[in-house]
GUVOGU-304907 format. One record per atom (N, C-alpha, C): residue number from 1; x, y, z. Coordinates in pm, 1 decimal. Atoms other than C-alpha are relative to their C-alpha. Layout:
# GUVOGU-304907
REC   num          u          v          w
REC   NUM          X          Y          Z
...
# end
This chain:
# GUVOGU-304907
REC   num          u          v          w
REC     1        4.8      -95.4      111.3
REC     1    -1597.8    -4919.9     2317.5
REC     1      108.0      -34.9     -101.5
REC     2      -73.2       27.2       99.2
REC     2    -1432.4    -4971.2     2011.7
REC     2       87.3      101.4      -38.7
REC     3      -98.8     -125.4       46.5
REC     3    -1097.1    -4789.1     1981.1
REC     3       23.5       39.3     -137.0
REC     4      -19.5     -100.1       64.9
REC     4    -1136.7    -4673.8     1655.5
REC     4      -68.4       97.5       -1.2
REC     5      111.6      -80.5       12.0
REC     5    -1421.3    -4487.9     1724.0
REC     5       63.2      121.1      138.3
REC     6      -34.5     -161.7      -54.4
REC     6    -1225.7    -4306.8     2011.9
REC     6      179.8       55.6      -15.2
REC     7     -123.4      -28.1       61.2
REC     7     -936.1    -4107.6     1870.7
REC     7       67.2       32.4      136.3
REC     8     -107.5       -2.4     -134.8
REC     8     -784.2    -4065.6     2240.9
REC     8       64.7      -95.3       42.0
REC     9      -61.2       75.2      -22.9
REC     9     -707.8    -4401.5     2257.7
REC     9       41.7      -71.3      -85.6
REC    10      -37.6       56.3       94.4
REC    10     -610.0    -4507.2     1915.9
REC    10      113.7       93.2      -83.0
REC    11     -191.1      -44.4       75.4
REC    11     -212.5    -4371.9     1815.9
REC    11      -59.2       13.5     -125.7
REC    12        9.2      -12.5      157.4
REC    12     -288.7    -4445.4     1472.3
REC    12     -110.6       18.4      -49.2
REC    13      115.1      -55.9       46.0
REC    13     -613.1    -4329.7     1450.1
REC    13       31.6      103.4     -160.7
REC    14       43.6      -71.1       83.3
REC    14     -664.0    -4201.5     1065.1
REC    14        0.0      163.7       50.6
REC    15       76.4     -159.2      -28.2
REC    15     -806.6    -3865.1     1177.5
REC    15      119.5       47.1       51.8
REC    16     -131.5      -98.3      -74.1
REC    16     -516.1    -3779.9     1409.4
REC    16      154.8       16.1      -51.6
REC    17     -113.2       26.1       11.2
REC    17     -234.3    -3920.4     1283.3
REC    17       74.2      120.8      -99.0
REC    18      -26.3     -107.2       68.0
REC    18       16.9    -3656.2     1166.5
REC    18      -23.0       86.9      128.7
REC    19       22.8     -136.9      -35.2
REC    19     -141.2    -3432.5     1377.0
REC    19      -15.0       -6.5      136.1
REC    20       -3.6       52.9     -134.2
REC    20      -81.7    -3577.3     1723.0
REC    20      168.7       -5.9       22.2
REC    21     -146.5       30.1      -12.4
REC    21      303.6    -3616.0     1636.2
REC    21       63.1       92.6      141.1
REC    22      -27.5      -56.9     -140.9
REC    22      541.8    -3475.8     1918.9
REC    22       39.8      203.6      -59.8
REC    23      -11.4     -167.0       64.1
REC    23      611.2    -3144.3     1644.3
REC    23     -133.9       20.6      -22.7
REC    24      104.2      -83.8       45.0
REC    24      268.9    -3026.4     1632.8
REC    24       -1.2      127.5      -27.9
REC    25      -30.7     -144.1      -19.2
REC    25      281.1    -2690.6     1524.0
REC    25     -157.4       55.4       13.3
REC    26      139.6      -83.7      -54.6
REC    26      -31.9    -2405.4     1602.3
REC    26      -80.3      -31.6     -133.8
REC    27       50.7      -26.6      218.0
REC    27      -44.8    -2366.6     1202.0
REC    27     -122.6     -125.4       -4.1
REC    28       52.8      123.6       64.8
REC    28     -171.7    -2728.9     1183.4
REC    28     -179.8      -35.3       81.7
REC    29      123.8      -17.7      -43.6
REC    29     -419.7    -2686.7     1451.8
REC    29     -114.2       97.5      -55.0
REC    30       84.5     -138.1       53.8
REC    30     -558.8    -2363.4     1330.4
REC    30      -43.0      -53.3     -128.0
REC    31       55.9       58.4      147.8
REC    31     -613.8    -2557.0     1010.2
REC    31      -71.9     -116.6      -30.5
REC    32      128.4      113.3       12.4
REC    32     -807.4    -2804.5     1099.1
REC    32      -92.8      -18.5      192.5
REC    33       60.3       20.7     -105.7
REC    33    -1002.2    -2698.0     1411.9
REC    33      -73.5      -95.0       81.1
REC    34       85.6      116.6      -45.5
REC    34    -1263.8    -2916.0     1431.5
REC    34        9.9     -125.3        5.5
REC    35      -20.0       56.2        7.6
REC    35    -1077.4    -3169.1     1416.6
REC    35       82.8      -67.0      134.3
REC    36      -56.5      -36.5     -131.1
REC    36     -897.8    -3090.3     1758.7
REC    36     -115.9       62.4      117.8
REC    37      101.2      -45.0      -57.1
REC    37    -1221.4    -2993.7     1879.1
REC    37      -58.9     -153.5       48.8
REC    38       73.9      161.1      -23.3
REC    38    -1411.4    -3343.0     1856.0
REC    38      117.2      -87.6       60.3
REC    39     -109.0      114.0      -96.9
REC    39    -1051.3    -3551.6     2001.8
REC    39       15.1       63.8      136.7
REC    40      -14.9      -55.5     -141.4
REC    40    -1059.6    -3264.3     2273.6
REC    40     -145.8      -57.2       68.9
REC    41      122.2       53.8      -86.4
REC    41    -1411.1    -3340.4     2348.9
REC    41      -35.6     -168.7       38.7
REC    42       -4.4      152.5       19.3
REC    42    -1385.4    -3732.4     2288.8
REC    42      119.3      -31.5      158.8
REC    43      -92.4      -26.5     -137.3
REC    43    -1076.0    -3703.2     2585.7
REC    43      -64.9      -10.8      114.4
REC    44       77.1       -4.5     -116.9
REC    44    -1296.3    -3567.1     2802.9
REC    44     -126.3      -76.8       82.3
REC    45      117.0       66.5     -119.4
REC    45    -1564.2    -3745.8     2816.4
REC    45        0.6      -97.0       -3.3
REC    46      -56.0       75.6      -23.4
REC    46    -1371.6    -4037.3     2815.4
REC    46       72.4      -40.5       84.0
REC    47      -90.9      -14.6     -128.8
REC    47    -1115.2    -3936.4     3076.7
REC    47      179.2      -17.5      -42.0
REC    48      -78.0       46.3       55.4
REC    48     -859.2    -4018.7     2852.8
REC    48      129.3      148.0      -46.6
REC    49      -67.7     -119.8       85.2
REC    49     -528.7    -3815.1     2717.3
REC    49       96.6     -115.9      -50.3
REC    50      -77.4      139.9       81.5
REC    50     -366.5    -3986.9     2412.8
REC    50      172.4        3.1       34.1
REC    51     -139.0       45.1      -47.0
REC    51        1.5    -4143.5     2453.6
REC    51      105.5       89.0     -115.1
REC    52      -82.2      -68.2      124.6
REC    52      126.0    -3939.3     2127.4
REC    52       63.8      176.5       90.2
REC    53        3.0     -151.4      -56.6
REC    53       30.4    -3602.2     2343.3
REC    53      115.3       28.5      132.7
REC    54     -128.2      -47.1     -156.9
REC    54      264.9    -3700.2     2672.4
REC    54      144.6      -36.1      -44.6
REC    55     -122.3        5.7       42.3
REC    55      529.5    -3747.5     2470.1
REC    55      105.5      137.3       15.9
REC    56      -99.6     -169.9       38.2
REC    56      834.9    -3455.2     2515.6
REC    56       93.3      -12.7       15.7
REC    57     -133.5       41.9       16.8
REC    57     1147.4    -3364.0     2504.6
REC    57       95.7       90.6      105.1
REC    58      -34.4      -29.3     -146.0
REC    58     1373.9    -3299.7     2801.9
REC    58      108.3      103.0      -39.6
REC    59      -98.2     -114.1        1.6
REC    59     1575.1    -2954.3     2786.4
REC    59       64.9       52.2      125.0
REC    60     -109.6      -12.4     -172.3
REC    60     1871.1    -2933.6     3088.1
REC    60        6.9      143.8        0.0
REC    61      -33.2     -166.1      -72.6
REC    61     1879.0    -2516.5     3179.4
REC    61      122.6      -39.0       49.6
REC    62     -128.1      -31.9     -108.4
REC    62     2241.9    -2440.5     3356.3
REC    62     -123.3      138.9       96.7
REC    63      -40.1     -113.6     -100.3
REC    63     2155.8    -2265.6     3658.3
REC    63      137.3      102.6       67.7
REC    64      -75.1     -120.0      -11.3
REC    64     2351.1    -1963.7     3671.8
REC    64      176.9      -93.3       -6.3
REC    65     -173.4      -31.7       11.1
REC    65     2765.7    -2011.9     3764.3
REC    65       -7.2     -192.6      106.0
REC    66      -15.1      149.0     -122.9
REC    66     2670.2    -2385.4     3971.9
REC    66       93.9      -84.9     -104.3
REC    67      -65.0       59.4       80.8
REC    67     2916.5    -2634.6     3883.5
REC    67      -46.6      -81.2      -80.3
REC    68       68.3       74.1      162.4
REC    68     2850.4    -2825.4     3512.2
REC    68      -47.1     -156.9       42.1
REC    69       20.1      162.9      -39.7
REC    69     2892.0    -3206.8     3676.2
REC    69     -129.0      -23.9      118.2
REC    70      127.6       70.0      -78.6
REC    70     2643.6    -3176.9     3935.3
REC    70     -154.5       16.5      -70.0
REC    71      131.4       -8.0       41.0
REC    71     2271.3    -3255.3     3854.7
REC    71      -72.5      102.1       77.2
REC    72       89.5     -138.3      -33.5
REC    72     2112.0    -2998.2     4082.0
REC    72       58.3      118.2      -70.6
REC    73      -25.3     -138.3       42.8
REC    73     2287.4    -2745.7     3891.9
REC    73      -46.3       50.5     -147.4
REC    74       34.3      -27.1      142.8
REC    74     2034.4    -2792.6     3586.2
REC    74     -111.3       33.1       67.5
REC    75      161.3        3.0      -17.3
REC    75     1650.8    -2713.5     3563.1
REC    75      -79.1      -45.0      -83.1
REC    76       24.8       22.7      135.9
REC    76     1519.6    -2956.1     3347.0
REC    76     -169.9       60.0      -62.1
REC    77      135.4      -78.1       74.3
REC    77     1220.6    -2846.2     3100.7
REC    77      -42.7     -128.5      -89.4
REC    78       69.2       88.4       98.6
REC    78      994.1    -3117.5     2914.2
REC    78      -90.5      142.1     -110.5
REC    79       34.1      -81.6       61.5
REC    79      899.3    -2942.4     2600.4
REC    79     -117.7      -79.2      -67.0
REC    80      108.3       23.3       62.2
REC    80      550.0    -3044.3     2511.1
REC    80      -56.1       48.9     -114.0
REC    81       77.1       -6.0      132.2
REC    81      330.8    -3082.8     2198.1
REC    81      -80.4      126.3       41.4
REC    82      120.4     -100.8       18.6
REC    82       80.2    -2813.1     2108.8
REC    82      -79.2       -8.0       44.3
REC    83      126.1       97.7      -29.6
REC    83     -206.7    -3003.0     2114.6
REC    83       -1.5      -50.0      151.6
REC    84        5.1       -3.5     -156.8
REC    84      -85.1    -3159.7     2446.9
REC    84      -43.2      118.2       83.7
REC    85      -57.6     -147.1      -88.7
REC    85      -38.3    -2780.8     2618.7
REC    85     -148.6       39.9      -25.1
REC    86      133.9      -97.8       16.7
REC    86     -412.3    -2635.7     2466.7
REC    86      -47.4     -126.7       65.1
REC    87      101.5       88.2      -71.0
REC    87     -560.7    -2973.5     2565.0
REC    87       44.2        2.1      195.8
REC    88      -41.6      -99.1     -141.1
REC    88     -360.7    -2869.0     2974.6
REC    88      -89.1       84.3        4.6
REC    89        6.7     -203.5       -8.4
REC    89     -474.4    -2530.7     2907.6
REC    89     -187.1      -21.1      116.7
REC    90      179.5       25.7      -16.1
REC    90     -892.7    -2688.8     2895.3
REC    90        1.6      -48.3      124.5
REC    91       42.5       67.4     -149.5
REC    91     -831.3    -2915.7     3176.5
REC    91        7.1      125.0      118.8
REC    92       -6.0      -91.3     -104.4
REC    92     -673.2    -2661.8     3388.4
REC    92     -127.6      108.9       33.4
REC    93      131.3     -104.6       21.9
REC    93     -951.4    -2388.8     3316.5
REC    93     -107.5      -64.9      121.0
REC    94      161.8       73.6      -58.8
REC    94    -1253.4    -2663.2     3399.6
REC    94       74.4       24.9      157.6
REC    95      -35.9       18.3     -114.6
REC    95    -1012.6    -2739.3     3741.1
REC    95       16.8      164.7       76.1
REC    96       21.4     -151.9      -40.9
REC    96     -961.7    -2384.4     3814.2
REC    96     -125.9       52.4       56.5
REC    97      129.5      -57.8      -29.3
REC    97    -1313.5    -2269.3     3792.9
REC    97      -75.4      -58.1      122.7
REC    98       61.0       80.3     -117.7
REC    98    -1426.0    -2533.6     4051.3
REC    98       82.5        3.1      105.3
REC    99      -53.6      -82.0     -126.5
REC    99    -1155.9    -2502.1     4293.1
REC    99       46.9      110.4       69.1
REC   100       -9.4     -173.2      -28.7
REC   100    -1059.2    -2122.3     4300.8
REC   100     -109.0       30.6      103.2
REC   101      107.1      -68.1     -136.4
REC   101    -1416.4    -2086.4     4517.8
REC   101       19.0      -57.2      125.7
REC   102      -12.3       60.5      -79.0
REC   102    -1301.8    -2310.4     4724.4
REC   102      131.2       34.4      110.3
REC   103     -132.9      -65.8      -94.4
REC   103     -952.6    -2182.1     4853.4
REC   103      -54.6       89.8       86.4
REC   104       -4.2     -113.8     -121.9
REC   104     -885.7    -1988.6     5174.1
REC   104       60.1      154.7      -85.8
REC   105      -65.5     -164.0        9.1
REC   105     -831.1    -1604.1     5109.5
REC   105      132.1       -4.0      -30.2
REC   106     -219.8        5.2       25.9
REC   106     -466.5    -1620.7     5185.5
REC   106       46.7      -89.8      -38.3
REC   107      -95.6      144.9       47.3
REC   107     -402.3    -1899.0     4984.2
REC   107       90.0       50.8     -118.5
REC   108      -42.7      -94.7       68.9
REC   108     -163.8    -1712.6     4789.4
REC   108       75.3      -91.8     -169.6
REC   109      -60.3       97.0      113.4
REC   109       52.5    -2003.3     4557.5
REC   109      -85.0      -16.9      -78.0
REC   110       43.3       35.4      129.6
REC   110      -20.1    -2082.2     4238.0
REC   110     -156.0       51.8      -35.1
REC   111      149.0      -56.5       29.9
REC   111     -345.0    -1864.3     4195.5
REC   111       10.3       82.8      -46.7
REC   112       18.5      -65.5       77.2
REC   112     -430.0    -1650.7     3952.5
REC   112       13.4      129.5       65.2
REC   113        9.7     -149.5      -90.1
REC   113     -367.4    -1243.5     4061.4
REC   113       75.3       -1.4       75.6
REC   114      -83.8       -9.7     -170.6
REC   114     -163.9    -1345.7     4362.9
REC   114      109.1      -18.8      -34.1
REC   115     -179.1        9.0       16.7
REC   115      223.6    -1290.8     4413.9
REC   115       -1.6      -39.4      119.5
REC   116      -67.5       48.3     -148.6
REC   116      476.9    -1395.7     4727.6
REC   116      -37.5      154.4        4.2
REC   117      -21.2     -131.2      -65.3
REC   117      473.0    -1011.0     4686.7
REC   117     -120.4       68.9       70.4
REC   118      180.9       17.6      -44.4
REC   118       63.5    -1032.6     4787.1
REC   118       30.9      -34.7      148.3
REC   119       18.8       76.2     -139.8
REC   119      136.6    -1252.3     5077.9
REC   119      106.0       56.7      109.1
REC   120      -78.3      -46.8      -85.9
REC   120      476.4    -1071.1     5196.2
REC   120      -78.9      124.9       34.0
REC   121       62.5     -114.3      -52.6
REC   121      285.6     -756.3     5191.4
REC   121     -146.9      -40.7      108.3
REC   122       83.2       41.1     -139.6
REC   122      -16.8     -909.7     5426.6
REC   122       82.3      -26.4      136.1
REC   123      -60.4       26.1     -108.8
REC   123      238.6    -1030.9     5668.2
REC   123       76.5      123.8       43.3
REC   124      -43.1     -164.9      -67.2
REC   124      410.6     -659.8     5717.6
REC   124      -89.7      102.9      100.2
REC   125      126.0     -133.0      -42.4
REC   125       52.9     -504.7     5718.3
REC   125      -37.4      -51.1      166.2
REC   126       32.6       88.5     -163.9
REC   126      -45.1     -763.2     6032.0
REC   126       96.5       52.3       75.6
REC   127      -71.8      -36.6     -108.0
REC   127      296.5     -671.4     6181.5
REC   127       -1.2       92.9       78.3
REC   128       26.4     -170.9      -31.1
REC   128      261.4     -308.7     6162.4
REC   128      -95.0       39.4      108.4
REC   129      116.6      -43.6     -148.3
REC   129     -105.9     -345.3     6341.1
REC   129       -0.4      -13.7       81.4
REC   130        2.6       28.5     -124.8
REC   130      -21.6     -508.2     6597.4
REC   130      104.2       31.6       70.4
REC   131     -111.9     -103.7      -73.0
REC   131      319.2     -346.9     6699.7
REC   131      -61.6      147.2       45.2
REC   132       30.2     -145.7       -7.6
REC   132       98.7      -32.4     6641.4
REC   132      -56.1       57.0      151.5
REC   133       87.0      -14.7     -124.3
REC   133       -5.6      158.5     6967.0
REC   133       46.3      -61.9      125.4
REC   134      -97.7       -1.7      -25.9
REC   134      112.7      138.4     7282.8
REC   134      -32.3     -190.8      199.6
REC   135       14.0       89.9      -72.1
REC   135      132.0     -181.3     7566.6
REC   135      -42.5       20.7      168.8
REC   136       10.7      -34.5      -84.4
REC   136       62.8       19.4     7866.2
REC   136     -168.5       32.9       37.3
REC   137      162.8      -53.7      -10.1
REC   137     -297.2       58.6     8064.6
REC   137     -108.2      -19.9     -129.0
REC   138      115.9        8.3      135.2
REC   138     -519.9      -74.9     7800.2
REC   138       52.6       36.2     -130.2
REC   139      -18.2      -42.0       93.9
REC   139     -325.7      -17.6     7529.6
REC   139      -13.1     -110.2     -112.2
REC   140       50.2       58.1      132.7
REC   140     -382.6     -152.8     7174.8
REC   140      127.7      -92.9      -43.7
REC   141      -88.7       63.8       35.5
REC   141      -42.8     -298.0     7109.5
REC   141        8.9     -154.3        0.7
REC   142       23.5      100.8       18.2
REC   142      -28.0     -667.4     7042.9
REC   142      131.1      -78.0      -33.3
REC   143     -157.3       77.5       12.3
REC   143      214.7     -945.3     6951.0
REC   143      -19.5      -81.1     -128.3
REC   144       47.1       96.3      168.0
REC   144      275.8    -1123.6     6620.0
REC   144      117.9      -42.8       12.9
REC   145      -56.9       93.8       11.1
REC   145      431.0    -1436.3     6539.1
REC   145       18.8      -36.0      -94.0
REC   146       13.1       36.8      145.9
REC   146      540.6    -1511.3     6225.8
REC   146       82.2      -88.2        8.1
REC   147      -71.6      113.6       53.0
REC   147      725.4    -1852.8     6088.7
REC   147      -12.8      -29.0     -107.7
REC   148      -70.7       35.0      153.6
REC   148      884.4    -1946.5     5735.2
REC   148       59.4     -142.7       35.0
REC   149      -25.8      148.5       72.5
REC   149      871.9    -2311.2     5611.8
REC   149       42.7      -32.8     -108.4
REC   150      -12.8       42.7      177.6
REC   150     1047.2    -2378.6     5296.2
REC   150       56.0     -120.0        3.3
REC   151      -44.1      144.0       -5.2
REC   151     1060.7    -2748.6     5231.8
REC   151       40.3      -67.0     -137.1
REC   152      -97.7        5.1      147.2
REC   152     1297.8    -2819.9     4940.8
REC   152      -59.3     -155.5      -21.3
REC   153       79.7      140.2      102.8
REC   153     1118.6    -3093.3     4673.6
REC   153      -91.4      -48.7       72.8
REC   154       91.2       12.1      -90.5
REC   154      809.9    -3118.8     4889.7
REC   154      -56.6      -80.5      -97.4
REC   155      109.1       36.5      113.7
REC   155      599.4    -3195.8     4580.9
REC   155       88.4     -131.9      -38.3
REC   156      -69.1      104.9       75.3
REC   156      888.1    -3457.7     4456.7
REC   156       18.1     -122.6       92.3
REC   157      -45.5       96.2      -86.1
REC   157      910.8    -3628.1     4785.9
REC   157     -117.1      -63.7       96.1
REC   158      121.1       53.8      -67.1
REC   158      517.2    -3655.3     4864.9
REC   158      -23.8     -148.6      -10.5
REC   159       79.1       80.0        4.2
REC   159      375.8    -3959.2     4936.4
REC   159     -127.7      -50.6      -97.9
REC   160       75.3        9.0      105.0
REC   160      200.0    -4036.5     4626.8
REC   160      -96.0     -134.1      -33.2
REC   161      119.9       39.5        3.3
REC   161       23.3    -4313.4     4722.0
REC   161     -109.1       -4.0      126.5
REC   162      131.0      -69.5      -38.1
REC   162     -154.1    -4184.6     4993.1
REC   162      -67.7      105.4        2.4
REC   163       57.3     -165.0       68.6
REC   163     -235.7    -3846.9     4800.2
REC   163     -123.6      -94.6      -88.1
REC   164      110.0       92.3      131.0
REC   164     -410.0    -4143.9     4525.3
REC   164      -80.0      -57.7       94.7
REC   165      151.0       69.2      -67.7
REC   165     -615.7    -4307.5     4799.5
REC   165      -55.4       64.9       91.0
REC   166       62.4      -98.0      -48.4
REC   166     -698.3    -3984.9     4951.7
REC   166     -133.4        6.0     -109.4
REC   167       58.8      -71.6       87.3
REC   167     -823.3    -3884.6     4630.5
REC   167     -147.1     -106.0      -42.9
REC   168      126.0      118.0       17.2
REC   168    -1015.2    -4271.0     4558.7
REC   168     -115.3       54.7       97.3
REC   169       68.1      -22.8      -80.4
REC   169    -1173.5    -4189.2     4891.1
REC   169      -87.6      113.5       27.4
REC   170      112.0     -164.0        8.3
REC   170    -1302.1    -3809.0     4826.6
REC   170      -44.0      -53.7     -100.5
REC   171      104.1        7.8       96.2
REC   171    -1463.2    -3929.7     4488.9
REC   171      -87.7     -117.2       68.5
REC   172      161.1       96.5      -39.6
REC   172    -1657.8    -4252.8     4672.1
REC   172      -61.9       91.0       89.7
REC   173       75.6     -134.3      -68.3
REC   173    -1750.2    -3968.6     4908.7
REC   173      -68.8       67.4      -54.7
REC   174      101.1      -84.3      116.3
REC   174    -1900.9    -3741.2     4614.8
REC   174     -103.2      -97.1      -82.5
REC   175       75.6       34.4       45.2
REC   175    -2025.4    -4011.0     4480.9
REC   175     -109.9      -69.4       76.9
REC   176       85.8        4.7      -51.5
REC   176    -2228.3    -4132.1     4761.2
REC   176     -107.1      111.0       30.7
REC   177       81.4      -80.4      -27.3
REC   177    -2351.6    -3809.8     4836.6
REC   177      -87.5       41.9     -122.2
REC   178       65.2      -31.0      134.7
REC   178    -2452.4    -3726.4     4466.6
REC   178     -137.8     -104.1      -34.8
REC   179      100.4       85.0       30.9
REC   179    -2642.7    -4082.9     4475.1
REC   179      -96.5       14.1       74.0
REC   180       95.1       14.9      -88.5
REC   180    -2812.2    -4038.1     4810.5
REC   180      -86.5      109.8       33.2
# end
């Protein structure tokens, strides 16, 4: 395909330029919709997200009273484009809608509606029932087991390339089944 014809993979694409920069403001979108409409749709069904859009800019947080010299005592923030963040917004949505039916019930992280304060309150209610009532002659009383895992930079310290040839391996999977 000829990259001028797709503005996701051509920086200096005419059409975008200007309006791909790393200051995009809303204003500029809102003023030329359709113009952010056709590079959003050109993206997609390309697979593509242009190199102008992952551009950002790194803002250090102080966490609270931690001392200034150490690095865990920041939280850094990449401050993304506009355009980048609404074109997130679409992907996330499409990804949302297809895996949300798919989660377990109590899958409580990062899902829409659900708090820790969702999932601490299920684990009380379980405790309650099964302490409830009494252990003697047939009684109803029961036993619960609960355990807390918190595994500091889990996500930073995964295995990331066998998460990528997990992932090769579930799409030749979909795609055999889709062909056969």
């Amino acid at each position: 395909m000829n990259s001028q014809a797709n503005p996701a993979e051509n920086d200096g694409d005419e059409k975008l330029h200007g309006y791909t920069h790393t200051h995009t403001h809303t204003h500029i979108i809102k003023a030329a919709p359709s113009l952010f409409l056709e590079a959003y749709n050109s993206c997609l069904k390309e697979g593509t997200f242009p190199r102008k859009w992952k551009q950002q800019r790194l803002v250090l947080l102080p966490k609270g009273k931690k001392p200034p010299e150490e690095p865990s005592s920041y939280r850094p923030l990449c401050m993304l484009d506009t355009a980048s963040k609404i074109f997130e917004r679409i992907i996330h949505q499409r990804i949302d809608a297809v895996v949300d039916p798919l989660l377990a019930d109590n899958q409580y992280g990062f899902r829409k509606g659900r708090s820790t304060l969702d999932a601490i309150s299920l684990v009380v209610n379980t405790a309650k029932e099964a302490i409830a009532g009494t252990r003697w002659k047939g009684g109803a009383k029961k036993y619960c087991l609960v355990a807390a895992l918190d595994i500091r930079n889990a996500f930073n310290s995964a295995n990331w390339d066998c998460i990528m040839q997990a992932r090769r391996e579930e799409r030749a999977s979909i795609s055999a089944q889709t062909s056969g």
